[in-house]
C-alpha positions as CSV (number, residue, x, y, z in Angstrom):
1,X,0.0,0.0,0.0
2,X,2.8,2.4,0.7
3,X,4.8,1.7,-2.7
4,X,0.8,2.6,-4.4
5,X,1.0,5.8,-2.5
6,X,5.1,6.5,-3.6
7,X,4.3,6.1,-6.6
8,X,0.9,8.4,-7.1
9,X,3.1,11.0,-4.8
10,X,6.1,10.5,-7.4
11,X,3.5,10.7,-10.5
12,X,1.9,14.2,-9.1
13,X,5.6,15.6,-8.4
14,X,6.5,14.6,-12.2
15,X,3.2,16.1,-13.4
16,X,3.6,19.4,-11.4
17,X,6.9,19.9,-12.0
18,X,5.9,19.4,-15.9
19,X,3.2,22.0,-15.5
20,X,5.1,24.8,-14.1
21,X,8.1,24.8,-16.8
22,X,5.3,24.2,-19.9
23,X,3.5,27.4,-18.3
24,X,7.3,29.2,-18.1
25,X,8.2,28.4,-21.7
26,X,4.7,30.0,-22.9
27,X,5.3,33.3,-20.7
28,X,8.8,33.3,-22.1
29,X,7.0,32.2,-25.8
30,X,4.2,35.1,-25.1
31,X,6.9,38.0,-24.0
32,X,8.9,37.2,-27.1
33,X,5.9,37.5,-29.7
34,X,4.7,40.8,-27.8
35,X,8.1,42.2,-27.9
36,X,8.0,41.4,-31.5
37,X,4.7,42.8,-32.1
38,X,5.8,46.3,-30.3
39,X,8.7,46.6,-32.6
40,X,7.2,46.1,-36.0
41,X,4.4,48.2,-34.6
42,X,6.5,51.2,-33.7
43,X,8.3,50.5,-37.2
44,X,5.4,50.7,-38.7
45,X,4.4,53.9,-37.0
46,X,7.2,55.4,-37.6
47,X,6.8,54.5,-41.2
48,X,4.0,56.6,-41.1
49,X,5.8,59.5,-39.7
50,X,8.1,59.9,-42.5
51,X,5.5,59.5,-45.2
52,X,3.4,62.1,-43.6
53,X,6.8,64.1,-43.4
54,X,7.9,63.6,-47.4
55,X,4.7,64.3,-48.1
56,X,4.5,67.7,-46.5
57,X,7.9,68.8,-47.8
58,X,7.0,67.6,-51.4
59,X,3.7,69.9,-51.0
60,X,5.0,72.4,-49.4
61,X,8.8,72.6,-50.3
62,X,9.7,71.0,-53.4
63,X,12.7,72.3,-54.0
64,X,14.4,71.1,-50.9
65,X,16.0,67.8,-50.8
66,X,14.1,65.4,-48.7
67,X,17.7,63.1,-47.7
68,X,18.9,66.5,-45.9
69,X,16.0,67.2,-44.1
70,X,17.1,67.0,-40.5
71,X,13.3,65.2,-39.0
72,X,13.8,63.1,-42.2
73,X,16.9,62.2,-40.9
74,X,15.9,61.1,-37.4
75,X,13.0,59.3,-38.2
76,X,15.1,57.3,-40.9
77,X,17.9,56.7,-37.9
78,X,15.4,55.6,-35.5
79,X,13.2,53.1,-38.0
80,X,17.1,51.8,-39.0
81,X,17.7,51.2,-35.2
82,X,14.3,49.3,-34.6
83,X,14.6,47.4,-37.5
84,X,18.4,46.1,-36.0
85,X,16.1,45.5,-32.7
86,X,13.9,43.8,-34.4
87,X,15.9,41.5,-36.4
88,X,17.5,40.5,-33.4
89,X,14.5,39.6,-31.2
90,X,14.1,37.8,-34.0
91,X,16.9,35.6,-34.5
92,X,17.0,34.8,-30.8
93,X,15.9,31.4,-30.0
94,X,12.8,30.4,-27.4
95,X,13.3,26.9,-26.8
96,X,10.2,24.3,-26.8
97,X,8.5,23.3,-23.9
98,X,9.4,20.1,-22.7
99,X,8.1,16.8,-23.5
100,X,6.0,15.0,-21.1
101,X,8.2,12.1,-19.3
102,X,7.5,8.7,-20.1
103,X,6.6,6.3,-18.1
């Protein structure tokens, strides 16, 4: 009777334990697809920005070149820096949850 008991004690440890590193990995899976998700979203944003920017200095200043435009500039600067953000985030690795163990 005790070994019955071990062993359903030993089973519920196992399945715990199991439970608490699958929940882990998704917070750690979750973070890393929000994080990603906040970046392209500010990319894209920003994107927006600098359309809305050329398209004021074509309307409204045609004869000045858009590359030197000093807003221009820092919006292109910081999309370039999220981007390198972004493809990092990327590239990093979230490893799988673990497998259930056999028995």
């Amino acid at each position: 009777m005790a070994s019955l008991f071990g062993e359903l004690h030993k089973g519920l440890r196992e399945s715990v334990t199991l439970v608490v590193e699958k929940t882990g990995m998704m917070g750690k899976n979750i973070r890393h697809h929000i994080d990603v998700l906040g970046l392209k979203r500010e990319i894209e944003r920003l994107f927006y920005e600098l359309g809305g920017r050329t398209f004021e200095l074509l309307s409204h200043h045609p004869d000045v070149p858009i590359a030197e435009d000093p807003e221009v500039q820092e919006l292109f600067k910081k999309i370039q820096a999220l981007d390198e953000q972004l493809a990092a985030r990327e590239a990093e690795k979230i490893p799988p949850a673990p497998a259930p163990p056999i028995s």
